[in-house]
Each structure stands twice: as C-alpha cells, then as structure tokens.
C-alpha positions as CSV (number, residue, x, y, z in Angstrom):
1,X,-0.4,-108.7,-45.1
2,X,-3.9,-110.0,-44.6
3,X,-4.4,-111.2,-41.0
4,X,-7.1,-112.8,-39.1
5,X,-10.8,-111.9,-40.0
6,X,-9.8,-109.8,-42.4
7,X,-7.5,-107.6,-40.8
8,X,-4.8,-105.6,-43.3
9,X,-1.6,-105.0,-41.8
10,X,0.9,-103.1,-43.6
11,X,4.7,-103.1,-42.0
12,X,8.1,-100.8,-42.9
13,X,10.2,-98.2,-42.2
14,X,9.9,-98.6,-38.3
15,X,6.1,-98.4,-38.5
16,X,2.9,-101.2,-38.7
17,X,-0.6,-100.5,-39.3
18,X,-3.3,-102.8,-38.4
19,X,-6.6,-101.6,-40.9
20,X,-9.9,-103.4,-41.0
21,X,-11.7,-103.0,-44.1
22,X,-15.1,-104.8,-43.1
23,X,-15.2,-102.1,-40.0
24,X,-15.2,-98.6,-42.1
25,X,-11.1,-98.9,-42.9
26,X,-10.3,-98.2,-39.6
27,X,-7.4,-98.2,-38.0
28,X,-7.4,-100.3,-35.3
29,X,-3.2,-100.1,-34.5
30,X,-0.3,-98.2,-35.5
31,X,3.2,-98.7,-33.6
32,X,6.5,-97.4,-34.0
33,X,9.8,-98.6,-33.4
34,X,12.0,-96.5,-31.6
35,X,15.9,-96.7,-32.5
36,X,15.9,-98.1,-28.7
37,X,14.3,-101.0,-29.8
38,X,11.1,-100.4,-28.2
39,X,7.3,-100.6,-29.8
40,X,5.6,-97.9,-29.1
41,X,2.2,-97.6,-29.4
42,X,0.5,-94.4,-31.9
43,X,-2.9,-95.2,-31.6
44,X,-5.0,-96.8,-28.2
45,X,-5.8,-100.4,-30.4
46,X,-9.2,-100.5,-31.1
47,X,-10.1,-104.7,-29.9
48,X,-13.2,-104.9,-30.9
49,X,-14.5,-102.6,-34.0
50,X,-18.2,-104.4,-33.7
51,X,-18.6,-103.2,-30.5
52,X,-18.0,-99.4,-31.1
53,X,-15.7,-97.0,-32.3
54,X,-14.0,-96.0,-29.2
55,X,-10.1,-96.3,-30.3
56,X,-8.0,-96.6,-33.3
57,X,-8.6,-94.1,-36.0
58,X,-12.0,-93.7,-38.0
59,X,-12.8,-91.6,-40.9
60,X,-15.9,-89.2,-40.8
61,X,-17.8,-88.9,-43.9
62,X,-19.5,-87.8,-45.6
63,X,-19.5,-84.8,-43.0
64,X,-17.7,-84.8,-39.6
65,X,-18.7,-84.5,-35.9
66,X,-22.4,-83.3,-35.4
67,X,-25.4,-82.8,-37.4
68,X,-28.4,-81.4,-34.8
69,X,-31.5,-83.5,-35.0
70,X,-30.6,-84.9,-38.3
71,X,-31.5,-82.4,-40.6
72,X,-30.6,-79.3,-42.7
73,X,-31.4,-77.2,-45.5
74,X,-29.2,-76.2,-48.7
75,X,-30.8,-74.0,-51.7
76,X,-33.9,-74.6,-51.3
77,X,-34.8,-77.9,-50.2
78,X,-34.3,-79.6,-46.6
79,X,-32.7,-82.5,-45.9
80,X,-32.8,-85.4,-43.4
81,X,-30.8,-88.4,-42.3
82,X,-30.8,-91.1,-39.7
83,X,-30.1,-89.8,-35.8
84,X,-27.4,-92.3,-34.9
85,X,-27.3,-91.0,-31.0
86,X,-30.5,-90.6,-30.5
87,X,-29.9,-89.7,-26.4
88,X,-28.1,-86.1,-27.8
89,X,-30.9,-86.1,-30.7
90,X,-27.3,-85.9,-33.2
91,X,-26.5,-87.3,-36.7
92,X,-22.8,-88.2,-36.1
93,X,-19.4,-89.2,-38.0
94,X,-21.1,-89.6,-41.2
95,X,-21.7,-92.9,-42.6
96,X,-18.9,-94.7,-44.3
97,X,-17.0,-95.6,-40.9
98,X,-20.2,-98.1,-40.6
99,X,-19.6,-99.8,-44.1
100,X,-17.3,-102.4,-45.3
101,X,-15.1,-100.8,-48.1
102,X,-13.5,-102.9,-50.7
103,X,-9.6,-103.4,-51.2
104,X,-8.6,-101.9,-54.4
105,X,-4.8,-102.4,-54.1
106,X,-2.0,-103.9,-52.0
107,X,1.2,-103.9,-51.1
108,X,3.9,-104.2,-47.7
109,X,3.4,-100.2,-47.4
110,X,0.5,-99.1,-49.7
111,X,-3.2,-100.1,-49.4
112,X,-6.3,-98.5,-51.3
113,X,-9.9,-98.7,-50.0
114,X,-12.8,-97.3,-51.5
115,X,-15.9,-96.9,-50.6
116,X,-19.4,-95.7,-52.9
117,X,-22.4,-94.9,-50.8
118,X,-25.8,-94.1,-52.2
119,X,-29.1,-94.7,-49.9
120,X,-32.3,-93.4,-49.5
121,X,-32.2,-92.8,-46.1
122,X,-29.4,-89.7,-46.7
123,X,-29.6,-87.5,-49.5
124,X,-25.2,-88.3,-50.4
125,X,-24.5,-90.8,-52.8
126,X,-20.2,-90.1,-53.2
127,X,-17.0,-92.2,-53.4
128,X,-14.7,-91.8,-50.8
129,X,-11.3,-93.6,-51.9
130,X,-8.8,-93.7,-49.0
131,X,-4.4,-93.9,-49.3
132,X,-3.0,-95.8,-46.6
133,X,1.1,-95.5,-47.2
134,X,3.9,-96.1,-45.1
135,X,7.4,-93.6,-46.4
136,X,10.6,-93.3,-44.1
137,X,8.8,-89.6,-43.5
138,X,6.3,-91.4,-42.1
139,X,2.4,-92.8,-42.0
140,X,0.2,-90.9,-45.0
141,X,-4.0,-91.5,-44.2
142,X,-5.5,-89.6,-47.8
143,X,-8.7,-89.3,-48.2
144,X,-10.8,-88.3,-52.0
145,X,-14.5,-87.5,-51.8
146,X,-16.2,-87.4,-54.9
147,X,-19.8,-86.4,-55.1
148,X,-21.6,-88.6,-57.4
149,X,-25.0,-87.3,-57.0
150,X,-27.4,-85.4,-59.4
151,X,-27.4,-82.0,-57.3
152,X,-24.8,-79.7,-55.6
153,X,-24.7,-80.6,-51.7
154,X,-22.6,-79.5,-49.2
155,X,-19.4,-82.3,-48.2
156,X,-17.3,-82.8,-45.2
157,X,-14.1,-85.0,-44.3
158,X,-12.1,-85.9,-41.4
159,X,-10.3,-88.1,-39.0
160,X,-10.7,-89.2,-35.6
161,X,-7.6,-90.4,-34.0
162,X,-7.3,-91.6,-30.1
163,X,-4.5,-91.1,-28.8
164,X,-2.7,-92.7,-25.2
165,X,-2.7,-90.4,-22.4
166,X,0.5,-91.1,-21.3
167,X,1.5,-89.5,-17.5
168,X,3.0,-85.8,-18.4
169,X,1.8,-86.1,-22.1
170,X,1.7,-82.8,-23.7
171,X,0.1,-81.4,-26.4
172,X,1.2,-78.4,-29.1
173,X,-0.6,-76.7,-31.6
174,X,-1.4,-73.1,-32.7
175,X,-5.1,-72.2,-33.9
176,X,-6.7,-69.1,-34.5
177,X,-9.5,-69.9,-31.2
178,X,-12.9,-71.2,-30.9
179,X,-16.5,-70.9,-30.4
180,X,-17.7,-72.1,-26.5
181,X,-20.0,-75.1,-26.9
182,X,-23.9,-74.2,-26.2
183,X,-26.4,-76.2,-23.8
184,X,-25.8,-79.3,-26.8
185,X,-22.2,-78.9,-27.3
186,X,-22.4,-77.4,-30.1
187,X,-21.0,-74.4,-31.3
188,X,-22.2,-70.8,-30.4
189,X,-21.0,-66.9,-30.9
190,X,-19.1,-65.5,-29.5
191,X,-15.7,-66.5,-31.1
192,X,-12.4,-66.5,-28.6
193,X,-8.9,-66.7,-29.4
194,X,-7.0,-69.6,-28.2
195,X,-6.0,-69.3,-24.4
196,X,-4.0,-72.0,-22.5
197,X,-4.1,-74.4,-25.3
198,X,-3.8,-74.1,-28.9
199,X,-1.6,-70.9,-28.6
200,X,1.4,-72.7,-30.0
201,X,3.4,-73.7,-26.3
202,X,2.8,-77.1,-24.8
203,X,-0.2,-78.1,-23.1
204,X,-0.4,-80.4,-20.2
205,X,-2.8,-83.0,-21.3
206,X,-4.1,-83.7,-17.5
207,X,-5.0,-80.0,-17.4
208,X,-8.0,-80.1,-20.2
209,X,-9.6,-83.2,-19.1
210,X,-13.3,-82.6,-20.4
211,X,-12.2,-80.6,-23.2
212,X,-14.6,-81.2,-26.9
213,X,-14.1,-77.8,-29.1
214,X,-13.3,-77.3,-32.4
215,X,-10.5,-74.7,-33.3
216,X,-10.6,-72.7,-36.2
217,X,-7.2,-72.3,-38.5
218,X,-4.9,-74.0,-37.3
219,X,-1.7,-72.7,-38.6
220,X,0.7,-74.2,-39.2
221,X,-1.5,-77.4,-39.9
222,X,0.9,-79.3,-37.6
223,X,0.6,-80.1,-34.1
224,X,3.3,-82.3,-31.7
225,X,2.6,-84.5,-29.0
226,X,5.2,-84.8,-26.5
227,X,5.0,-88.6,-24.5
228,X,8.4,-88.1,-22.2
229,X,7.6,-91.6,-20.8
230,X,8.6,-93.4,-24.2
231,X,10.9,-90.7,-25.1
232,X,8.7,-90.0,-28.2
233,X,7.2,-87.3,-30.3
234,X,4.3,-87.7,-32.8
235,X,4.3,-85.4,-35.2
236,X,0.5,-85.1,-36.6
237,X,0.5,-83.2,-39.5
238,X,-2.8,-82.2,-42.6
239,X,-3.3,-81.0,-45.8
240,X,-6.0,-80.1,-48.2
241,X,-9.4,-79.5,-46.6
242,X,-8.3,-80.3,-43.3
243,X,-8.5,-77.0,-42.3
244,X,-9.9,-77.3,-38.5
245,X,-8.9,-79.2,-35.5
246,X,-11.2,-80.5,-33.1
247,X,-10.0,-81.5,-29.4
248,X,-11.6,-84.2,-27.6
249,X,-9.8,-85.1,-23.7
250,X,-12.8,-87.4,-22.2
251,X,-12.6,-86.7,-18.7
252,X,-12.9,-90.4,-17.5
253,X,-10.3,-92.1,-20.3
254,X,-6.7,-92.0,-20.5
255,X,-7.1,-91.5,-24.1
256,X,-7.5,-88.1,-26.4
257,X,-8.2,-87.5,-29.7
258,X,-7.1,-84.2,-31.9
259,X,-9.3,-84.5,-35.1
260,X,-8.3,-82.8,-38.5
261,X,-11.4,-82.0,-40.2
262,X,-12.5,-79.6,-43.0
263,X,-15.8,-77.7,-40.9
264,X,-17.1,-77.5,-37.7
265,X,-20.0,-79.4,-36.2
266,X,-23.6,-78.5,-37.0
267,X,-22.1,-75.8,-39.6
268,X,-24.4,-76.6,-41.8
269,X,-26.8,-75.1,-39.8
270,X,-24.8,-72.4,-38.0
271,X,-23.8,-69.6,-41.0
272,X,-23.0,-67.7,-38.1
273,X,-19.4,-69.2,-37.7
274,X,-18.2,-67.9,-40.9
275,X,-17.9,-69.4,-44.4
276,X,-14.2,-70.6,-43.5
277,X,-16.1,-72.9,-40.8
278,X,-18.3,-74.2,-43.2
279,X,-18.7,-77.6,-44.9
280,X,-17.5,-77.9,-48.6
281,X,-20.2,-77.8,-51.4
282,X,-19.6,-79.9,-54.6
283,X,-21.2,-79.9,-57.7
284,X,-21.9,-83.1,-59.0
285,X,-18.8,-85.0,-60.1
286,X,-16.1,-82.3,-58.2
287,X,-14.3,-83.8,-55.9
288,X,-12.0,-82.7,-53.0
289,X,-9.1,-84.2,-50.8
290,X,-7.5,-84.4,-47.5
291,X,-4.7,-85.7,-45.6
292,X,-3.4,-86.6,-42.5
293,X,0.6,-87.4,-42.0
294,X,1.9,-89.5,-38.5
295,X,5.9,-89.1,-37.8
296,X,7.2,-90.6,-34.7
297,X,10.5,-89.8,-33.2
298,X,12.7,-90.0,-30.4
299,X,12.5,-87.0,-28.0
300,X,15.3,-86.9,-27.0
301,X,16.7,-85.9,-30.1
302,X,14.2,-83.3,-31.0
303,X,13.5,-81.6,-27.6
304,X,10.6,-80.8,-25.2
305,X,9.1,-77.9,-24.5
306,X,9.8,-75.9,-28.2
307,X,6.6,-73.6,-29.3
308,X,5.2,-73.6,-32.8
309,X,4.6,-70.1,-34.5
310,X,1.2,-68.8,-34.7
C-alpha cells in the first residue's frame, strides 16, 4: 500500500488510488477497470506534485478558489494572508494542499489523513481530517474542518479535480446560474441563469474551452461525464457543504476540472452574491463536513445523451 517516496495507493472493487501525503493528500491517480478489461484513467496523473498542482485532485482549504489581494474583514477586525499568485495579486486554494499531512490510519480501501495548521502568517489555525474509501458504489473523498482557533472566522472547503478531455467528452449538470467574471475573474452582479451548460442536458466539452465560473446550487448535487471513447461514465457526486460547482475548461489543455466547493471565490468580500454564496463561519471548536463521491461505469449500459432534472 505504501509505494515509492511515499506514495499511498489504495486498490478494490475495480478502482486504484494513487494519494501522496507529503504533497497536501493529493490525488495524484485514480483508474477504473471497465468489465472490458480495460484501465481507464479518472483523473489526468499528476507526475510531479513538487512541481505544481496542475493534475490529480487537490483539496482547498481552509477556503477555496480566490481571495483578492489577500485580505478581508469579518466583525470588526481585517485580516491578511500570504498572496500566493502574486501576477493576479490572489490568495489561492487555501493552505493545506502545500503541507505534508500525517497518516492516521490504513488499510487496502480506507486511508485517514489529517492535517492541523496554525501560523502567523494567516489568521486560521483548524484541523482538516480527510476519508479516502474505496465501496463497490464507488470512490468516497470526505473532508472535516474543525476550527480550532480562539475567535469565530469564516471557513471554506473544496476539491479540485482534472479531468481528461477526451474527443466528444461531454459534460451534465443542472445549476441554478452564475455571476459573469469581472476585469479579475472574479465574480460580479448581475446574476444569470444557466444557459448552454449547466441546464441539466449534455454539454460538448470542446464548446466551453475558456470557461472558469462558479455556479450557484447545483441541484441535484450530481453531475455525469460522458467519455464515448472508453465507453465510460463518471458519475461525480457531493454532499454536505458542497454546495457550489465551479467550472474550469483551460483553453490550451485537454484537461477540465468541475470543482465542488462550499462558496464562491472572493465571497468574503463580495456580500453582494448572497448569503447562500458565502463561506461558512465557525465558532471556535464547530466543525463542518463535505464530500465528494466518484462512480465509473460502462456507457453503454447506462446511455448517452439522458438530462438530469433541474
């Protein structure tokens, strides 16, 4: 189970997971074995986790997406933190996908990280414990955040998935809409209802190339993703906080990532997009959860092409 330079692997039920607990407890690979005998490939493999986290799946937190210019107020005090992309002038993807995490349990198809931050360069100090499983229903990524501070600050979860872009790869999901990204790419009034994508039909993949928007609500908290080349569907399914869904298609990568995440980027300064949109605040020692579920089967046995309900 452990592998080279301290790679995790767990391996049943038709699925393997490749996790790397010195790199954030990233995923770095997840496959599935088709009934046809064929590995397919869930995830683009992440290589090299040192170099950047440009595949795989990472976990944002302890706040998702985009802080602008590293800073924010709450009550009655401000609050700053380190600008990790300094060329956008944008706190990112929280902190924990940069820390090793330590291995609390494990087994074939169960592995428990955790990670417990405090630094005086951020105002958080939390433990974020994370449930990598493997069930015949499929792959089960849980995340807990606990705030272990002294004060009531505002908390925020996710994952960030990359996906293959696969010729005639489709994507289905219905959300409520979204809010156009301003001169940053961030959000900004006025809010529009999902058109084209995110309606519930299938979406060509090749058709949103460029796409980065958060959508608000998705409902049902499932989306599908339709790859006829390998005759596969991945189910990607969320729970708990993970009440948003952001949508990244790079326009120069055959790669795209659908993100379940609990608030939208720079929410924390933007009351403006509603309280559903914001982050979560916890007094000290509350906690809350989310998860994310991966199911991968054959498409020919499920169909193409099938809406889901808005």
């Amino acid at each position: 189970m452990r592998g080279s330079r301290g790679t995790i692997t767990l391996n049943a039920h038709c699925y393997r997971l490749d996790c790397s607990p010195e790199h954030g407890a990233t995923l770095l690979a997840a496959t599935w074995q088709h009934e046809n005998g064929n590995t397919v490939a869930l995830l683009e493999p992440l290589h090299a986790p040192q170099d950047g986290f440009t595949a795989g799946s990472f976990i944002m937190a302890p706040f998702a997406n985009r802080i602008a210019d590293g800073r924010f107020s709450f009550g009655s005090r401000n609050y700053f933190m380190p600008v990790n992309r300094p060329a956008a002038g944008m706190s990112i993807h929280g902190f924990s996908r940069d820390h090793a995490w330590k291995v609390i349990s494990l087994t074939p198809e169960h592995a428990q990280f955790r990670d417990t931050v405090a630094s005086p360069d951020h105002p958080w100090c939390y433990t974020l414990t994370l449930d990598l499983k493997i069930e015949r229903t499929g792959v089960t990524v849980a995340l807990s955040l606990r705030n272990d501070g002294d004060g009531a600050l505002p908390f925020g979860i996710g994952f960030h998935p990359f996906f293959p872009c696969r010729p005639q790869s489709t994507l289905t999901f219905a959300a409520e809409g979204t809010y156009a990204g301003d001169e940053r790419g961030l959000p900004a009034a006025p809010f529009s209802p999902s058109v084209g994508i995110g309606t519930g039909g299938p979406a060509g993949l090749d058709d949103w190339r460029g796409l980065d928007l958060c959508f608000r609500n998705w409902n049902p908290r499932r989306a599908r993703i339709d790859w006829p080349t390998e005759n596969c569907r991945l189910t990607v399914s969320a729970s708990g906080a993970l009440r948003h869904l952001h949508v990244y298609v790079p326009p120069d990568r055959d790669v795209f990532c659908i993100e379940p995440v609990s608030h939208f980027p720079d929410v924390v300064n933007r009351g403006i997009l509603g309280t559903d949109a914001q982050m979560e605040p916890l007094l000290p020692g509350e906690s809350f959860t989310g998860s994310m579920l991966l199911n991968g089967a054959p498409l020919s046995k499920v169909g193409a092409g099938a809406a889901i309900a808005v």
